[in-house]
C-alpha positions in Angstrom: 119.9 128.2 81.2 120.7 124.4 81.9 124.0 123.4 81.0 125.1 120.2 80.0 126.9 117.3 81.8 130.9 117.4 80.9 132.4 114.8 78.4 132.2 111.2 79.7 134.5 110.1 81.9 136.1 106.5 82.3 134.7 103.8 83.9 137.6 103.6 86.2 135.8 107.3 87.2 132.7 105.7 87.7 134.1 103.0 89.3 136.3 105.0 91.9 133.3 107.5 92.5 130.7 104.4 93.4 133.0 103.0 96.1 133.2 106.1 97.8 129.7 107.0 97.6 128.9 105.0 100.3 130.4 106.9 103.0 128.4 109.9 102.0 125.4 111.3 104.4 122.2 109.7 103.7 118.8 109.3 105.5 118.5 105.1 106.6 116.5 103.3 104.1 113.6 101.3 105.8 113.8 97.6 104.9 111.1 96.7 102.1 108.3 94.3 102.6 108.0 91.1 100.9 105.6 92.2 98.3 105.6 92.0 94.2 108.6 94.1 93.2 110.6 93.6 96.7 112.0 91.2 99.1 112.9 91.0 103.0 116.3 93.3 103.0 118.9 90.9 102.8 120.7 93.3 106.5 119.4 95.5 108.9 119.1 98.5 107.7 119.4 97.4 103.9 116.7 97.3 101.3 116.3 95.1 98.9 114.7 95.3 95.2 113.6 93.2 92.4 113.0 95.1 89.6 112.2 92.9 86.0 114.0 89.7 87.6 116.7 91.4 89.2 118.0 92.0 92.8 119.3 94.9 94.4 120.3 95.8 97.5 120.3 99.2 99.1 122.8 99.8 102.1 121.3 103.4 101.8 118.8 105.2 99.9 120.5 106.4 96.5 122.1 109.9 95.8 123.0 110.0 92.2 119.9 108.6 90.5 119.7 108.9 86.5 116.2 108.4 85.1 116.7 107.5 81.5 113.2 108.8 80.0 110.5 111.3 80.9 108.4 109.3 82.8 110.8 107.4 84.6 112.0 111.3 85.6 108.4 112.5 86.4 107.7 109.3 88.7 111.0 110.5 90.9 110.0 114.3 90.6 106.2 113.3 91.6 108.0 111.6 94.5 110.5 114.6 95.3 113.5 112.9 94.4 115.0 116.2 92.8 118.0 116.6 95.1 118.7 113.0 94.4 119.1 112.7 90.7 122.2 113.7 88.6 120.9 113.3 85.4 117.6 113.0 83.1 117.7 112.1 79.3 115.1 111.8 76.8 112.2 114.6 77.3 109.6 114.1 74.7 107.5 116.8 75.7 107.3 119.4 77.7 107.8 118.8 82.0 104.3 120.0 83.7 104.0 122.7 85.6 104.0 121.2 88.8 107.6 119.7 87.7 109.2 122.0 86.0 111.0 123.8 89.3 112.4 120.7 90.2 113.0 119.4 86.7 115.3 122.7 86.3 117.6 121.8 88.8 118.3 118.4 87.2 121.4 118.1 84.5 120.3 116.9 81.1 122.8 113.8 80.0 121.3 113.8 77.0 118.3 115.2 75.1 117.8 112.2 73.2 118.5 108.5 74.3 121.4 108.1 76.7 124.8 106.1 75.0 126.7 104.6 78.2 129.3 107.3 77.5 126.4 109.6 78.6 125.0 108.1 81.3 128.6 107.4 82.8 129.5 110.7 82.9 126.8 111.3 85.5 128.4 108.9 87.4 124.9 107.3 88.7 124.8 104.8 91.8 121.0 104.1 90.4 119.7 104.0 86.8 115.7 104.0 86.5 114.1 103.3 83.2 110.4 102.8 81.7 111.2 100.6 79.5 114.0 97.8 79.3 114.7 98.6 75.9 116.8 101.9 77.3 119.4 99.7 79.1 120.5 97.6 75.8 124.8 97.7 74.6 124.0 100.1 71.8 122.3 102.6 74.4 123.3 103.1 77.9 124.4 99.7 78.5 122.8 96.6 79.3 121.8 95.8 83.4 124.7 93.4 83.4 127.3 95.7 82.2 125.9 98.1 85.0 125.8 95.8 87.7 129.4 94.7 87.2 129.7 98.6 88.2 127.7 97.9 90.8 125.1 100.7 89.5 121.7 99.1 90.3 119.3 99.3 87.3 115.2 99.6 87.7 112.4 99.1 85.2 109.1 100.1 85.4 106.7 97.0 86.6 105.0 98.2 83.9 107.7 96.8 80.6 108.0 92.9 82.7 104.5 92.1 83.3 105.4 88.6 83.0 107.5 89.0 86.1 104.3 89.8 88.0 101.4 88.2 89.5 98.9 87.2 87.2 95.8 89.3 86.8 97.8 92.6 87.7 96.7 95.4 85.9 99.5 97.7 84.0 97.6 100.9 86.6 98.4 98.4 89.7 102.3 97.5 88.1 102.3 101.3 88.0 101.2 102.1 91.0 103.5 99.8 92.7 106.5 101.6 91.2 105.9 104.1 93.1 105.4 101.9 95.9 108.8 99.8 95.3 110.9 103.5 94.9 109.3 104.8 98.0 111.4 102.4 100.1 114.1 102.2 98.0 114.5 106.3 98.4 113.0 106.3 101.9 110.1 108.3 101.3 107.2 105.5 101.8 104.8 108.1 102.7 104.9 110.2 99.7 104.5 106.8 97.7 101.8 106.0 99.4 99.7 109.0 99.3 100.7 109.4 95.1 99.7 105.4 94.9 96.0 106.2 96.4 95.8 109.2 94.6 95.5 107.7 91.9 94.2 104.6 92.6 91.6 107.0 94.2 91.2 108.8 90.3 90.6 105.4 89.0 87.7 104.5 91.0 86.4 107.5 90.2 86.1 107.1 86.5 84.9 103.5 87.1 82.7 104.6 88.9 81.0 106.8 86.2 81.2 104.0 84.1 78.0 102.1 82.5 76.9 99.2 83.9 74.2 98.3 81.7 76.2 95.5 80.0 78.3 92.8 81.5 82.1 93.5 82.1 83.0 91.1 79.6 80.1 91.8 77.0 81.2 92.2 73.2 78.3 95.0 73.4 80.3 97.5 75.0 81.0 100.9 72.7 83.8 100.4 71.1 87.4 102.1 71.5 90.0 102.7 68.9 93.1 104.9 70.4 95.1 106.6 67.3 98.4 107.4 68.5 100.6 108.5 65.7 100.4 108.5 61.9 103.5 107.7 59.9 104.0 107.5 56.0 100.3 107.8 56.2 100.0 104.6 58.1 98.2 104.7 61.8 99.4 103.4 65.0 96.9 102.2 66.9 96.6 100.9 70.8 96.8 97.3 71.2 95.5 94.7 73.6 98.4 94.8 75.7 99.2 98.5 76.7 97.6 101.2 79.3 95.0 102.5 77.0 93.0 98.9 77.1 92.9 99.2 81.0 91.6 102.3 80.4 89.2 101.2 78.1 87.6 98.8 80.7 87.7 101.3 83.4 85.2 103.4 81.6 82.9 100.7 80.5 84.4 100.5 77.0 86.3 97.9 75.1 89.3 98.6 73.0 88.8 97.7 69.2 92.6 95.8 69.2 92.2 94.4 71.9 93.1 90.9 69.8 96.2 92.2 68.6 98.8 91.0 71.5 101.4 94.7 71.1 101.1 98.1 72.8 101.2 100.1 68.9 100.9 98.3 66.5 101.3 99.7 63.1 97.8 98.9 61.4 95.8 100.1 58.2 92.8 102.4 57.8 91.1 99.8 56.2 91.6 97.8 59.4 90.5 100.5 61.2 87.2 100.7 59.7 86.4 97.2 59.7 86.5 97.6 63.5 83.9 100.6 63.1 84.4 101.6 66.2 81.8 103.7 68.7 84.8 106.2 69.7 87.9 107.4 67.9 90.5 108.8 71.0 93.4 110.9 69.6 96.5 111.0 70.8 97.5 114.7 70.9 101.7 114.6 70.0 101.9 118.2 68.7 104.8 119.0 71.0 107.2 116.3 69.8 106.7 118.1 66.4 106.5 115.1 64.2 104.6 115.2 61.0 101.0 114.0 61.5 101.2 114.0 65.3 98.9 116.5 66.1 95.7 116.2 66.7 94.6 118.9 64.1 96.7 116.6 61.8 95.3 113.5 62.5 91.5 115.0 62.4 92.8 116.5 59.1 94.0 113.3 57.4 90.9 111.0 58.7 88.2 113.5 57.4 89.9 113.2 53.5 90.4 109.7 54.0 88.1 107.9 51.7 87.3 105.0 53.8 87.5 106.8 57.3 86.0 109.7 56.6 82.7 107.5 56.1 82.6 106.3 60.0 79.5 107.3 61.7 82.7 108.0 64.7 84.4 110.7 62.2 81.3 112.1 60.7 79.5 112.3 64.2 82.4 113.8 66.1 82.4 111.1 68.4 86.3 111.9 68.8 88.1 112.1 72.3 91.7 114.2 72.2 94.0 113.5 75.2 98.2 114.1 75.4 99.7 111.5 73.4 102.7 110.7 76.1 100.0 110.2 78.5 98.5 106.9 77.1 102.2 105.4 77.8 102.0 104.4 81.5 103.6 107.4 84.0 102.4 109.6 86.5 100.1 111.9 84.1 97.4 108.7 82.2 95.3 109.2 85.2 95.1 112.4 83.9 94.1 111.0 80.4 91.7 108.3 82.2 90.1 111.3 83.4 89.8 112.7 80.0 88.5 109.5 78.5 86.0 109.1 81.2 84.8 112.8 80.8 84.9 112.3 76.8 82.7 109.3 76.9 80.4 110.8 79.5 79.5 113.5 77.3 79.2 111.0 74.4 76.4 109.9 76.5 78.6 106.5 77.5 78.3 106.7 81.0 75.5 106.8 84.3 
């Protein structure tokens, strides 16, 4: 059984704990390349970060990491970074297989969404998020509040694409996560080889991909990615998440692709204007909601009165893949694979 962390601790704790973390044993960190995400280390020896428009600098690699969500956590187990991480918050689901040894030997800070109180009691000298809206006052504490600390903060490429080059796609920002954490940790070869992994598993389902019609051609099938259904109402994938990437790796086009928000709450009117080739479901049975599993979802579409008349619902033309994996982390290669599989058999592929 995992116990939890013990009650937070002042700062002055934090504080005291961070100025002597330094002398501790570490393996040399490698000094990054100027690349997007990093910068020439500012001393020999150092390593230096920008992650979301801010700078860090590593004198060594990190040994009290706190990931603040599930797939900030599975990126650093993916990368091995177990023995380096004292503390994981906000499981959503349950840890794969492959994970769950390491995962075990991590404390939980919190099962929900770190407070600072939470995440303080770790006593971190790194904090990695998905998403910047983790690090805010009323949660663990906003980046400045930690850097005054002197905790360095990262967040996935993934949540700042405007902090990027333009034209990089969210499976590239991704990708280069790992990248960026691989020198920050000093394991650039285990980055490396996860980042062509999977960059590896997206050729491959492009690859299978039609190429009848033009990239950009309106005549592509169709795509709409149902993620949740709340009071009734669907949330849908919108032009600016994973799931449209996706949807252009396999030859497809996603149906709200127009509407500029990863889920956007939407109607099933709306939904059936868009008539759309393919319906993918977003499988969520393990967070236990109601409505979030795919039986569930299936369910309320075939009663629907408007829905239920879509040559996709009637047809089966349906695709179910894990819901947390059409949020970007280590596992939506594993639903590209699924969506590229789906649409083969649908007969949407070579």
């Amino acid at each position: 059984m995992r116990h939890p962390v013990h009650p937070a601790r002042l700062a002055l704790v934090l504080a005291l704990a961070l100025a002597t973390a330094g002398c501790s044993a570490a393996r040399p960190a490698t000094t990054a390349p100027a690349t997007a995400g990093a910068s020439p280390a500012a001393s020999a020896g150092a390593t230096t970060l920008i992650s979301c428009g801010r700078r860090a600098t590593f004198a060594q690699p990190p040994e009290r990491t706190v990931a603040l969500d599930q797939a900030s956590t599975e990126t650093l187990l993916a990368l091995g970074l177990q023995e380096r991480m004292a503390g994981t918050a906000n499981l959503k689901t349950k840890i794969p297989a492959q994970y769950r040894a390491a995962y075990d030997s991590v404390p939980v800070i919190a099962p929900k969404i770190a407070t600072s109180e939470q995440l303080r009691s770790a006593v971190p000298d790194f904090v990695v998020a998905s998403s910047a809206d983790l690090l805010t006052a009323d949660r663990a504490g906003t980046r400045d509040e930690l850097g005054a600390l002197k905790v360095p903060t990262f967040v996935s490429a993934v949540d700042c694409p405007e902090r990027n080059p333009a034209g990089t796609t969210p499976f590239e920002l991704l990708f280069s996560d790992y990248e960026n954490l691989g020198r920050v940790f000093g394991v650039e070869k285990r980055a490396a080889e996860l980042a062509a992994g999977q960059r590896a598993a997206v050729a491959r389902a492009r690859q299978e991909a039609p190429t009848t019609t033009p990239p950009a051609s309106v005549d592509r099938p169709t795509v709409v990615f149902l993620y949740s259904v709340f009071n009734g109402m669907p949330y849908v994938a919108g032009g600016t998440g994973l799931p449209s990437e996706m949807s252009g790796v396999v030859g497809a086009r996603n149906a709200f692709d127009d509407v500029k928000e990863d889920w956007p709450e939407v109607t099933w009117e709306e939904v059936a204007r868009r008539d759309p080739d393919v319906i993918v479901i977003g499988d969520l049975s393990e967070r236990g909601r109601p409505g979030d599993s795919a039986a569930e979802k299936r369910a309320t579409m075939a009663r629907h009165p408007v829905i239920s008349r879509l040559a996709a619902v009637r047809q089966g033309r349906i695709i179910e893949v894990p819901g947390i994996e059409l949020d970007p982390s280590v596992r939506s290669v594993h639903a590209l694979g699924l969506l590229a599989q789906g649409m083969k058999d649908l007969g949407h592929a070579r």
